[in-house]
C-alpha positions in Angstrom: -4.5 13.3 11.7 -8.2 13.6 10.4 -10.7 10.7 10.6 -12.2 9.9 7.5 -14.9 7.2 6.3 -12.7 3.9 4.9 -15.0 3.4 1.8 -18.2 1.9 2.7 -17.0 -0.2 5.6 -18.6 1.9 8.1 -14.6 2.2 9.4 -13.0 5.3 10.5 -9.6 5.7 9.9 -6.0 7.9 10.0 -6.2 9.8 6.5 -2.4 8.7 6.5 -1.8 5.0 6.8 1.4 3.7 8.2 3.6 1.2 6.6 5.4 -1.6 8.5 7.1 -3.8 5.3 10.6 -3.0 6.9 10.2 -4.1 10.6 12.6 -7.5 10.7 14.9 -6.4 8.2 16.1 -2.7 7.8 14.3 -1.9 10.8 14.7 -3.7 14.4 11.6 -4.7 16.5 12.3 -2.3 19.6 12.1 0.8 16.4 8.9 -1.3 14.7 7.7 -0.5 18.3 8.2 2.7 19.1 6.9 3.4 15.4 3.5 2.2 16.4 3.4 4.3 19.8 4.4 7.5 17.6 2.1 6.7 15.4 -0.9 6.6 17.9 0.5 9.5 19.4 -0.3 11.2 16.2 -4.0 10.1 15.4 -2.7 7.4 13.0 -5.1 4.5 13.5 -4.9 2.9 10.0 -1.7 0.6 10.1 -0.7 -1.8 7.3 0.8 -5.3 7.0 1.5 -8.5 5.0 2.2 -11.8 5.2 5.2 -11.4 3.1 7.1 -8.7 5.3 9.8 -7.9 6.2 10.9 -6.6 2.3 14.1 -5.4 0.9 15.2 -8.7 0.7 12.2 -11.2 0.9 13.1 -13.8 2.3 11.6 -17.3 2.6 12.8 -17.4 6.6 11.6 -14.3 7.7 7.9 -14.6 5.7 5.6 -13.4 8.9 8.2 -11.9 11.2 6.5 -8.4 10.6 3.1 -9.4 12.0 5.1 -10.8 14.2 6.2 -8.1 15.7 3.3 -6.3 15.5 1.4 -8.9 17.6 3.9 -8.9 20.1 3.2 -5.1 20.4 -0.2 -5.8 20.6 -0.1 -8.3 23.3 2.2 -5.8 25.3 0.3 -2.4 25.0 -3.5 -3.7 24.2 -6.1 -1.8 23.0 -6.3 -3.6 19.6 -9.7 -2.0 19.4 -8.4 1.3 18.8 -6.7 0.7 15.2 -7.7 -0.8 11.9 -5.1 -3.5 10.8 -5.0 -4.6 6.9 -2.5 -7.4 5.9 -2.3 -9.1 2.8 -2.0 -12.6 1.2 0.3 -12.7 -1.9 -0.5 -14.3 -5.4 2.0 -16.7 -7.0 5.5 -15.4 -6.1 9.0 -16.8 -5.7 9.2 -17.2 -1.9 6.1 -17.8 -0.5 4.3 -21.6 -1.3 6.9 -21.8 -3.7 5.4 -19.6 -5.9 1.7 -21.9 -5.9 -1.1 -19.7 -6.9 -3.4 -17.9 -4.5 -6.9 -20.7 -3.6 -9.5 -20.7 -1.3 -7.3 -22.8 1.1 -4.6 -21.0 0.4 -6.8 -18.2 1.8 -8.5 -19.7 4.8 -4.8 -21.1 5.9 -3.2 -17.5 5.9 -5.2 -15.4 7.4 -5.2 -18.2 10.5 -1.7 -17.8 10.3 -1.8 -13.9 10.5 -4.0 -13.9 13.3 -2.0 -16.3 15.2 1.3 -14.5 14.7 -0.7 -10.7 15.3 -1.9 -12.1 18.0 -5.4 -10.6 17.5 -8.8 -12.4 16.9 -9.8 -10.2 13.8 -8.1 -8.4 10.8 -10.0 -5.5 9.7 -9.2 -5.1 6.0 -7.1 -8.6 4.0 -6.2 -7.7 0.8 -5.3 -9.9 -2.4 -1.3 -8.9 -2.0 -1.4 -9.6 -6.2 -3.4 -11.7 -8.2 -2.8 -14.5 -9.9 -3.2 -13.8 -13.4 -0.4 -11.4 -14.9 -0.7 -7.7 -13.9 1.1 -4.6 -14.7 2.3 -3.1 -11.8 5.6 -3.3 -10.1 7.2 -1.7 -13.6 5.5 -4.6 -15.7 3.6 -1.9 -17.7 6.2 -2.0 -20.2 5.9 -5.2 -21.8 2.3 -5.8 -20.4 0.6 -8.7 -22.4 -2.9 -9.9 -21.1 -3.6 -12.1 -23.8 -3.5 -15.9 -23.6 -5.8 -15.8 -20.4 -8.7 -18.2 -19.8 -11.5 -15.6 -18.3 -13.6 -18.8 -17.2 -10.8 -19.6 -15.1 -10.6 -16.5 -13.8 -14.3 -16.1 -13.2 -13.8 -19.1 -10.8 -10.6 -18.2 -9.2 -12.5 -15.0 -8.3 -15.4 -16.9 -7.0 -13.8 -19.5 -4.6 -11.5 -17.0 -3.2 -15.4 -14.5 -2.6 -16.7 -17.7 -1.0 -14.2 -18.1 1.1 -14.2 -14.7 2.1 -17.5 -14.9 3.4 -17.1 -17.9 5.4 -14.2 -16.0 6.7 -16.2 -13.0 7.6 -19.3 -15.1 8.9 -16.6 -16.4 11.3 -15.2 -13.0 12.3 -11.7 -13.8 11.3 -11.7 -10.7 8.9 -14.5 -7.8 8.5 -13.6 -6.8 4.9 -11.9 -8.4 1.8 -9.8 -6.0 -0.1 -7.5 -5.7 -3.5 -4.2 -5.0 -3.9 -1.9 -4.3 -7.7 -5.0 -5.0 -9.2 -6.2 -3.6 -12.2 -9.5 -2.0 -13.2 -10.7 -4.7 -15.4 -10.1 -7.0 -12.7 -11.6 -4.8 -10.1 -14.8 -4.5 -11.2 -14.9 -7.9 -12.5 -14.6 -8.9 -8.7 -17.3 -6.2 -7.8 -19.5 -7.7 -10.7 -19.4 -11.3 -9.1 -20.1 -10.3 -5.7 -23.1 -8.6 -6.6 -24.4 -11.7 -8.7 -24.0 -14.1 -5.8 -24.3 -12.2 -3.0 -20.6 -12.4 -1.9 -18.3 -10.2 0.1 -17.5 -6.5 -1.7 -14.0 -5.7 -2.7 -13.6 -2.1 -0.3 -10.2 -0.6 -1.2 -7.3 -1.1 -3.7 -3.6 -0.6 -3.0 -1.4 0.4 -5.7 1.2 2.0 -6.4 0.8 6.3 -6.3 2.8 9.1 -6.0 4.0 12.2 -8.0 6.2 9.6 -10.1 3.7 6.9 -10.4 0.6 8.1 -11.3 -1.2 4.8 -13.2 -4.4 5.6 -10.5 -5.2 9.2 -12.5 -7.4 8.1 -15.7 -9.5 4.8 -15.1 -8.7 4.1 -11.7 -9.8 7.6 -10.8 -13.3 7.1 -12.1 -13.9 3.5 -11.0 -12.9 4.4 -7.5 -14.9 7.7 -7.2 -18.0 6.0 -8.4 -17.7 2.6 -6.3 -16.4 4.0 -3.3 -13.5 1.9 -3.1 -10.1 4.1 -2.2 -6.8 3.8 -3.4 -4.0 2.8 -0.2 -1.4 4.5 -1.7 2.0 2.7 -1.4 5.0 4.1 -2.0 3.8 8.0 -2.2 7.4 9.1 -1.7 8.2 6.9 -4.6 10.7 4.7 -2.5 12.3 7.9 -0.9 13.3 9.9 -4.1 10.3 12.4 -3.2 12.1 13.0 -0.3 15.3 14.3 -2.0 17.9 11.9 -0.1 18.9 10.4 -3.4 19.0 13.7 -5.1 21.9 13.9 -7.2 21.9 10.5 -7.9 23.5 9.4 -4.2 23.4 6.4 -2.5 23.0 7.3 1.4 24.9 4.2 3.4 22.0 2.3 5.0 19.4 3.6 2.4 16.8 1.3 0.8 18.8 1.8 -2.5 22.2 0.7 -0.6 20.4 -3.0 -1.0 18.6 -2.0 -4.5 20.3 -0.2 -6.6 18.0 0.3 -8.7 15.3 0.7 -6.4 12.9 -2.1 -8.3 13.2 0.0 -11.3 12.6 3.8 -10.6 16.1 4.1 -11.0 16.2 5.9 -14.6 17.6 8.5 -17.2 14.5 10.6 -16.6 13.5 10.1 -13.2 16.7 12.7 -11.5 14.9 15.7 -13.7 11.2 14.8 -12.6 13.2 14.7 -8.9 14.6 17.8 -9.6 11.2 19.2 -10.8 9.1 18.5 -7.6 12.1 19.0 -5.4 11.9 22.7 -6.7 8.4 23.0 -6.4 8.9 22.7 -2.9 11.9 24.8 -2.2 10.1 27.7 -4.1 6.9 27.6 -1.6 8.6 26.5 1.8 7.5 23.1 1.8 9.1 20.0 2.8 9.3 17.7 -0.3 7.9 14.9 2.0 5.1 17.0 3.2 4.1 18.4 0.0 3.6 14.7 -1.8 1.8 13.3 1.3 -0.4 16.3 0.4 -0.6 15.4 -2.9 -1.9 12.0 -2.3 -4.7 13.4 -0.1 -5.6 15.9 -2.4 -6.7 13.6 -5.6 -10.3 13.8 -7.1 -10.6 10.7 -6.3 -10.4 8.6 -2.5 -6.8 8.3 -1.8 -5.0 7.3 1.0 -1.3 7.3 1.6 0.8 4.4 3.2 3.8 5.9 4.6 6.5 3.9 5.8 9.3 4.5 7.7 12.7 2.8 8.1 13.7 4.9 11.3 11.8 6.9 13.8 13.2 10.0 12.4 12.2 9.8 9.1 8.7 9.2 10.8 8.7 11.9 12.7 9.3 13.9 9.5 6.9 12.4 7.4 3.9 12.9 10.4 4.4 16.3 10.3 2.5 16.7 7.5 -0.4 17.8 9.7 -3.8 18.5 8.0 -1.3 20.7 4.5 -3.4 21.4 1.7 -1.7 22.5 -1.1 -2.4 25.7 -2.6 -3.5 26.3 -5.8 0.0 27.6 -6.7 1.4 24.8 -5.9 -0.9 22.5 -7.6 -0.5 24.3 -10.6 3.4 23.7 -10.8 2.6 20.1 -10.0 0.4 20.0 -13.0 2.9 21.6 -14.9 6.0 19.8 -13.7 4.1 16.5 -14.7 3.1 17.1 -18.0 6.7 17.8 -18.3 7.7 14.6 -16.9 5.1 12.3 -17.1 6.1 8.9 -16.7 9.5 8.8 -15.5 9.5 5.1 -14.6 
């Protein structure tokens, strides 16, 4: 995997990230470690991580157990020097604190946490998992409502949890703060108050991208261009229907839609023909669908990294073959085409 420059942290990383939020549920620690040496095998140095993992279900007694694992693979193989780790802290949710709102406290206690159960004295990149006024992502576009918000609230929110940060940074227990399913008005309104008081800089943003999902293409794509602040792209295989296994509207025993049905609500009339589309625009050019939107992530006018996660060490293996593809202009322009055809399919 190339090397490239994470932002304007001064950090190198994997141009493809690798996802852990199954390790502890769907996928057993002796796999989340053999994951992580296949993955270093391969170049990919950029690994990410939160608090609230192991996913599909959350679950209130197994908050952690991913770091958890990764720490233990840490304090077995060493070396923690030759990766960047993010993790994240969650906003208000329904498991974690019971559902109390993301503070300064709030902050300083979890990352201790994280680096006890990583078992590492730093975390390169902690990211705001969600924030704690109402956001769109996660399907909420559809009946997004910002209004009834108290922006001076908001203002200070922002500001203790940049505070903190920097204590937190003085201290070495993280080298960079980060955003995560935020929006652009709230993105720059945390780059705005860091540069009035001389508080920690906001250096990468992951949401939500992929062929399906393409929120990041308009605003986002400007405001990370000019401020230097990459996209992580999570989910670029669109939670596995990019990789045609659910093609034909199946459900493969063991699959992440075997537990979701409706796969957190990418499950829809349109999304089989936008399938269908992309799926074909790889057939027709001898790509592998999973190659060919990993490549599509990298390929954006704008920084863009994608998070790929795996439940097995196969479908790793598949998706790290990817290599250094870049899509050809051919195929770029069926992508354009294919999308304007099916723009927002979820």
């Amino acid at each position: 995997m190339q090397q490239i420059a994470l932002g304007s942290t001064g950090l190198m990383v994997s141009d493809i990230c690798l996802g852990t939020m199954t390790w502890g549920s769907q996928t057993s620690e002796a796999e989340g470690h053999a994951q992580m040496d296949m993955a270093l095998d391969h170049g990919v140095t950029f690994w990410d991580t939160a608090e609230m993992y192991p996913v599909n279900p959350v679950r209130a007694e197994t908050l952690g157990l991913t770091e958890q694992i990764i720490g233990n693979w840490l304090a077995a193989r060493g070396g923690r020097e030759r990766m960047v780790i993010a993790s994240k802290v969650p906003g208000p949710g329904q498991v974690a604190r019971e559902g109390a709102p993301l503070t300064g406290p709030v902050l300083r206690q979890t990352v201790e946490a994280s680096l006890r159960r990583l078992q590492t004295d730093y975390i390169d990149i902690y990211q705001l998992h969600w924030p704690n006024r109402p956001m769109y992502h996660f399907r909420r576009n559809w009946r997004f409502d910002p209004r009834g918000q108290d922006r001076r609230q908001i203002e200070a929110h922002m500001l203790e949890i940049l505070e903190v940060s920097a204590q937190l940074i003085a201290e070495g227990k993280i080298r960079h703060i980060a955003l995560s399913n935020e929006t652009v008005w709230g993105a720059a309104k945390w780059l705005s108050l860091a540069e009035t008081h001389g508080l920690p800089r906001m250096v990468s943003v992951q949401n939500e991208y992929s062929l399906l999902c393409r929120q990041a293409d308009t605003d986002w794509a400007e405001f990370t261009a000019l401020e230097n602040i990459p996209v992580l792209a999570f989910s670029p295989l669109a939670a596995g229907l990019l990789s045609g296994k659910y093609a034909g509207d199946v459900v493969p025993e063991g699959s992440r839609r075997a537990g979701i049905p409706d796969l957190s609500g990418r499950i829809t009339p349109q999304v089989f023909p936008a399938v269908a589309a992309y799926l074909g625009i790889a057939a027709r050019h001898g790509l592998d669908p999973v190659h060919m939107a990993i490549a599509f992530c990298r390929s954006r006018p704008f920084p863009c990294i994608p998070i790929m996660g795996a439940t097995t060490l196969e479908q790793l293996e598949r998706a790290l073959g990817v290599g250094d593809l870049v899509l050809s202009p051919e195929v770029m322009d069926e992508i354009d085409a294919a999308h304007r055809a099916h723009p927002m399919p979820y």
